[in-house]
N, C-alpha and C positions, 0 to 999 in steps of 0.2 A: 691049076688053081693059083689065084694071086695070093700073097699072104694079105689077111683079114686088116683091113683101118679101122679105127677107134671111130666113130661118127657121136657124137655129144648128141645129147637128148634135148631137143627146142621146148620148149614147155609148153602144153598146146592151147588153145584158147581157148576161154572161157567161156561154155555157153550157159546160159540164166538158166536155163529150163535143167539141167543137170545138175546144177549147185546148188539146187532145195535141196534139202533132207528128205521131203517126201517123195522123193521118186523120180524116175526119169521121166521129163515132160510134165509135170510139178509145176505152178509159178507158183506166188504168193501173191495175196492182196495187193495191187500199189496204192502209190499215196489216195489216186482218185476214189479207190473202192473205200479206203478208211475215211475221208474225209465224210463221202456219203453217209457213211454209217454215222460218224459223231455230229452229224448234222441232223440226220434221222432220230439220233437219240437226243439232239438237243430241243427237239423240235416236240418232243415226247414230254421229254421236261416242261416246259414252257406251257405246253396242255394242260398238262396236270395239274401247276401251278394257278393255271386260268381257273379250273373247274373248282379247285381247290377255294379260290379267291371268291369266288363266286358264289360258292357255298358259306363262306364264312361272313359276307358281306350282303347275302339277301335276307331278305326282312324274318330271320326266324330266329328264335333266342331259346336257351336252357337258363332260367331264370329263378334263383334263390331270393326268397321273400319270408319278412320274418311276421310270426303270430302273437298275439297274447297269449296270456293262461288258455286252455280252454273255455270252452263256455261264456267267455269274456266279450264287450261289443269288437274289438277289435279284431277276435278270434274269428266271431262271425262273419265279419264283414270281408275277412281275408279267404276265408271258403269261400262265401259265394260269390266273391270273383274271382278266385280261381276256378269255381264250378264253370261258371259263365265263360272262361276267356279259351277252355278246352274245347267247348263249342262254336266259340265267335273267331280264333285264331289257333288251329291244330298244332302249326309251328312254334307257336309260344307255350313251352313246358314249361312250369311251375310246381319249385320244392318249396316245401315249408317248411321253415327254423323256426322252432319255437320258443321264445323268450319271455323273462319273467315279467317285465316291465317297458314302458318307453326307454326307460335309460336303457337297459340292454339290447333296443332294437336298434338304439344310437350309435353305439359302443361296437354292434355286429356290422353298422355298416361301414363305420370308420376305420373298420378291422378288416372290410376286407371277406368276410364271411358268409355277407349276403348282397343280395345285387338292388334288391326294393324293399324300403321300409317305410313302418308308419311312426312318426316321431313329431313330439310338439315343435312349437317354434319357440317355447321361453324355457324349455327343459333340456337344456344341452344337447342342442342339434348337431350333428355330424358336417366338420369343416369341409366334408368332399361329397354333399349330398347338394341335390340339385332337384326342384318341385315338379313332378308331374300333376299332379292334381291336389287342390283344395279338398280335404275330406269335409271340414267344419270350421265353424269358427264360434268359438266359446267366450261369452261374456262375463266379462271381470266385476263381476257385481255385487257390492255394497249394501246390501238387504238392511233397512233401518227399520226401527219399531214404529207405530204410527207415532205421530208427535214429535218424534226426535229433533234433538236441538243442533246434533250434527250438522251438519252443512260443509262441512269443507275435512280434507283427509287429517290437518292439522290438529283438528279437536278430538282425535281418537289419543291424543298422547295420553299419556297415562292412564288409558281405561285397556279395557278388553275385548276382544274381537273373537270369534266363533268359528270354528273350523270345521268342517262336514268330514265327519271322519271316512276315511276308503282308500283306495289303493294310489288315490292322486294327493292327498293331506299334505304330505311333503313338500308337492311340486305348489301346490297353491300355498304351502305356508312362504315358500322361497317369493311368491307375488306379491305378496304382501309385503317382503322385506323392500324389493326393491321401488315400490310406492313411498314407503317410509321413506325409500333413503332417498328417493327425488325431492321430500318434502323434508329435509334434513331432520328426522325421526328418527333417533338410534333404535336399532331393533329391541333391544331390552325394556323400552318405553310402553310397548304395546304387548301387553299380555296375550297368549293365544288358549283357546281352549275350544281342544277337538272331543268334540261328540257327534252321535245321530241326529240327524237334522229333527227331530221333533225332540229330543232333549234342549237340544241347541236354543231352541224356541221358547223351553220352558226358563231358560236362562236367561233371557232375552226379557220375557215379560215380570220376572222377581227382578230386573234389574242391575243382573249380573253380570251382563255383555252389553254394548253399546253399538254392535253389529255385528254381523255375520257377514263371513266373504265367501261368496259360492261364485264357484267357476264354473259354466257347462251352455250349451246352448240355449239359444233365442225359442227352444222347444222341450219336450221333456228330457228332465236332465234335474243336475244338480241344484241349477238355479230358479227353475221351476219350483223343487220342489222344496227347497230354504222357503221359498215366497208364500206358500201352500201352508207349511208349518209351523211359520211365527201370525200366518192368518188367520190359523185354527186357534192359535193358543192366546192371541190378544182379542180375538175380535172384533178386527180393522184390518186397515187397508194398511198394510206394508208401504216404504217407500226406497225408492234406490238413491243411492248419495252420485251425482254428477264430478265426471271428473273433467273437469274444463281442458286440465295441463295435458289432455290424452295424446296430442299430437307432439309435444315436447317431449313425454316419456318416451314415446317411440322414437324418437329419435334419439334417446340417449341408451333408451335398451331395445332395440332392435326386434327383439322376439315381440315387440309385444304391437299394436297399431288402434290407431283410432276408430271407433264404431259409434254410429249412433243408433242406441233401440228405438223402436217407437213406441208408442202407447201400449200399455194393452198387450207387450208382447209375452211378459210369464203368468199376466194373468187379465182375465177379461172383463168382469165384473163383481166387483169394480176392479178398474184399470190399473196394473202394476205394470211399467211407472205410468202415471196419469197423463203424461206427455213425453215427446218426445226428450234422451236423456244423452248426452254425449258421455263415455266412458272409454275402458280399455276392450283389447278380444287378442287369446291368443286364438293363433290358427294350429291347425290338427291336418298334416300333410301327409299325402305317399308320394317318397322322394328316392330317388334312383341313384347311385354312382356318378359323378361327371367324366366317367369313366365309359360309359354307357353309349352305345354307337346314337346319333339322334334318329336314325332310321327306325330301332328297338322302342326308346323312347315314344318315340310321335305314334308308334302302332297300340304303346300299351295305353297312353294319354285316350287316342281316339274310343280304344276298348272299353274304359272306362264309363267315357263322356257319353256312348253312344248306349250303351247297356245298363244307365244306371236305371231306368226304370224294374229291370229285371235282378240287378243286385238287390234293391229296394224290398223285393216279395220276400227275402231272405233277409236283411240285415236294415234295419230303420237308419242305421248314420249313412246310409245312400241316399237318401232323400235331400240330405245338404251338399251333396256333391256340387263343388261349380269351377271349372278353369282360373286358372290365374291370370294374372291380366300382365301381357306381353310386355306391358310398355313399361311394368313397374321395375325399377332397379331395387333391389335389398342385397345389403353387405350377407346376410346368412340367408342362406335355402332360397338364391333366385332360380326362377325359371329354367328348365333345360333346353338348351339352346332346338334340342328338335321339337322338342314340345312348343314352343315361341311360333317355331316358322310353318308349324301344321296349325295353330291356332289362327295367324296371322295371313294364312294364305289358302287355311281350306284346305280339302282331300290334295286338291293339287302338287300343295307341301312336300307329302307324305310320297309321293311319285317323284318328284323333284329331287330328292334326298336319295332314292333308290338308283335314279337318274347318275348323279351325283358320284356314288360310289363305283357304279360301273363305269365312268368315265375314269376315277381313280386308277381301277381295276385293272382299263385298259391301258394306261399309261405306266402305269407299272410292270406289265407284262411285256410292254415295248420295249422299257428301260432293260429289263432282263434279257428279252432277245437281244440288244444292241450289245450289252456287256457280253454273253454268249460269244456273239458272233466275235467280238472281237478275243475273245480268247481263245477260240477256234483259230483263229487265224493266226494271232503269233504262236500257237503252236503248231500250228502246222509249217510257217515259217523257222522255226528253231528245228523242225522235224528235217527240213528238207535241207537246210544248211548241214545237220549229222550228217545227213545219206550223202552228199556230194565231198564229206571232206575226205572219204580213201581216198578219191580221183584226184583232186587236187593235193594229197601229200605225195602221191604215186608220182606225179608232174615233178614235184619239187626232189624227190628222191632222184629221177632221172638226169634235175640241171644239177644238182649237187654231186653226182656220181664222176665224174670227167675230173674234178677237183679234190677229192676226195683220197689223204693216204691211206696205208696199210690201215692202220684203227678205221676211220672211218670209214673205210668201206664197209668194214663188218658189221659195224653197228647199222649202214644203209641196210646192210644182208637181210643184217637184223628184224628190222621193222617191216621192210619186203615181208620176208615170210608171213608175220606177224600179222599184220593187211591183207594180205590173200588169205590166212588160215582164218580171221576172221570173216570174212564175207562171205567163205566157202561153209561156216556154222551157223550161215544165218542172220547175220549183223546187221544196224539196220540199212548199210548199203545194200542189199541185197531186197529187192522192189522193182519198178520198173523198167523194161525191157529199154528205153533211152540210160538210164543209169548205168544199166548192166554193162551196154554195149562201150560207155564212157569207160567203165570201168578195165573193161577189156583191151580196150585202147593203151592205156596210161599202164595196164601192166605187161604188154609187150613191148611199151619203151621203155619203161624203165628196167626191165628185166633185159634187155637190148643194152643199155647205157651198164648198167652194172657187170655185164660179163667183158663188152670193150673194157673199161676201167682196171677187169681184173686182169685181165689180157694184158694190158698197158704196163701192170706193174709186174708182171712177170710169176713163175712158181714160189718164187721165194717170197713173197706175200704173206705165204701160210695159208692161203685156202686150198682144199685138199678140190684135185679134180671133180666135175662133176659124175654122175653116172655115164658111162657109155654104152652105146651097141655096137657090136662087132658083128662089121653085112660083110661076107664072104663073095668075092670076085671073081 
């Protein structure tokens, strides 16, 4: 027997499939299977987003609308179209808020609280409401006693004027004021006195008022029946005071617009007014959020317009239902733009608009795929630069190693180890079988450069020998 040689231990090569954790013959995902995956789940996304979009964007609305008191014309008329639009449009659900007043339906929309209301146009409209439909439109009407020497708004100064008392009194006594003040009439000038329209009448013929102002439609209503009451009570034909300046006011207070009655319209025989009469009218609107998709709009506009016959069997103020007119500009409560372009162009509109959004829809979801992709990609770029950089410090550890004294060799030892222990736990060089094999590469030369090196400087370095075997000869 020869005596035993020390033979140093080679470090053996790496193979991929052993350096998973999970077992021999084990790989792990590489990059190709994860990119798959985050491509499959971006793609999931993007779906979902579609459907999502799609749902939010097709013609169907949860829709809060606000009521009067019970029992009230308003209250009515808000039932039976909501009755009617759960039959005419399933997808438009409709809550009802109920409020004490216009003001407060004004006030709910402004706020935010409701999505449709019904509110005048000269009683503080909501600056973020926008008109779907014309409910009415109410005449500003000046009831004089037969004979009256009246004639113009100027000669009410210092008499008294007549108020129908009821849940509007306020809102018509504020019309009055701002009459006044177009005809430079301090409010204080004109006395007001609110009663029942048949007291009102008994006032009127002792003397005591000089007109009455009744607000309400070209039908029964308030102003009807002022005309009814001072006819009972004098025995003649009532007459309405003209307000020539009608188109000036409206311009200066916007709520309010020009109308002319004709003959005959609050009363027939004989004729109240005898002829045709130029005055004021406010309008009585269901106006929506500009908030409000126009697709939502133009479907509830069309509901309306198309169903007023059957709101009608329930509620009389559907009978004056009528569209707004596109072309008209107004600083408060104009038209909503989808209501405009379903009026202006027919059902068509109403497809066009739906049209419209799904063209959005798709462009938006392009947009999001394209951002996707591109963030997929630099990360999977910033992915695949980690996993190559052992290979390449392994490289640089090998040219550094020939140069390297006592200290720095160890510190190369150093990170050596450090680099193999990590890729052998898993790291994320550890991936595809090109990787690996690089990897395998870069650490039998530099593990090759590092022992010449230690070789070079000799035992007194300080590195203690490696393991040996001792093979018997």
């Amino acid at each position: 027997m020869r005596d035993a040689e020390p033979v140093p231990i080679e470090p053996a090569a790496t193979d991929p499939g052993r350096s998973s954790p999970d077992g021999p013959g084990s790989r792990r995902p590489g990059r190709r299977g994860r990119g798959r995956a985050l491509a499959a789940a971006g793609l999931l996304l993007v779906a979902a987003a579609g459907f999502a979009l799609a749902h939010v964007w097709s013609p169907h609305a949860n829709l809060r609308i606000t009521t009067g008191p019970p029992g009230s014309t308003a209250y009515r008329f808000i039932a039976a179209f909501a009755s009617v639009s759960s039959v005419q449009h399933p997808r438009v659900s409709l809550t009802l808020v109920q409020v004490d007043d216009l003001a407060g339906s004004a006030k709910a929309l402004e706020e935010g609280r409701t999505d449709l209301a019904i509110v005048r146009s000269d009683a503080g409209p909501p600056p973020n409401a926008q008109t779907i439909v014309i409910l009415r439109r109410d005449v500003v009407a000046f009831v004089l006693p037969p004979g009256s020497h009246v004639g113009s708004v100027a000669n009410l100064a210092g008499k008294a004027v007549g108020i129908p008392a009821g849940p509007l009194q306020e809102a018509n006594a504020r019309v009055l004021d701002a009459v006044l003040t177009y005809f430079n009439i301090a409010a204080a000038d004109v006395r007001r006195v609110v009663l029942p329209p048949d007291e009102l009448a008994q006032a009127v013929r002792q003397k005591k008022l000089a007109a009455i102002l009744a607000v309400g439609p070209a039908a029964p209503g308030e102003a009807v029946d002022a005309v009814a009451a001072l006819a009972r009570a004098t025995k003649g034909t009532p007459g309405l005071l003209a307000l020539d300046e009608a188109e000036a006011i409206g311009r200066r207070f916007p709520g309010f617009e020009p109308i002319d009655v004709p003959a005959g319209a609050f009363r027939a025989r004989p004729a109240v007014p005898h002829d045709t009469v130029t005055t004021l009218a406010v309008t009585y609107r269901f106006v929506a959020s500009e908030l409000m998709p126009d697709v939502v709009a133009a479907a509830i506009a069309r509901s309306i317009l198309t169903t007023k016959a059957k709101v009608a069997e329930v509620s009389p103020l559907a009978n004056q239902i009528e569209a707004p007119d596109p072309d008209q500009k107004s600083p408060i409560l104009p038209i909503h733009p989808g209501v405009a372009a379903y009026l202006s162009n027919g059902d068509q509109s109403f497809f066009d608009q739906v049209q419209r959004y799904l063209t959005v829809g798709g462009l938006v979801l392009s947009l999001a795929g394209s951002l996707f992709a591109a963030a997929a990609a630099r990360w999977t770029r910033r992915r695949s630069e980690a996993d190559w950089r052992p290979v390449r410090r392994l490289v640089e550890i090998a040219e550094a190693a020939p140069r390297a004294d006592r200290d720095g060799l160890a510190a190369l030892e150093d990170e050596f180890h450090g680099l193999v222990s990590a890729v052998l736990a898993g790291s994320p060089a550890a991936g595809s079988p090109e990787r690996m094999s690089a990897f395998s590469t870069a650490l039998v030369h530099a593990r090759h450069a590092l022992d010449r090196r230690r070789a070079g400087l000799g035992p007194e370095a300080g590195h203690q020998a490696g393991p040996t075997l001792v093979v018997a000869r």
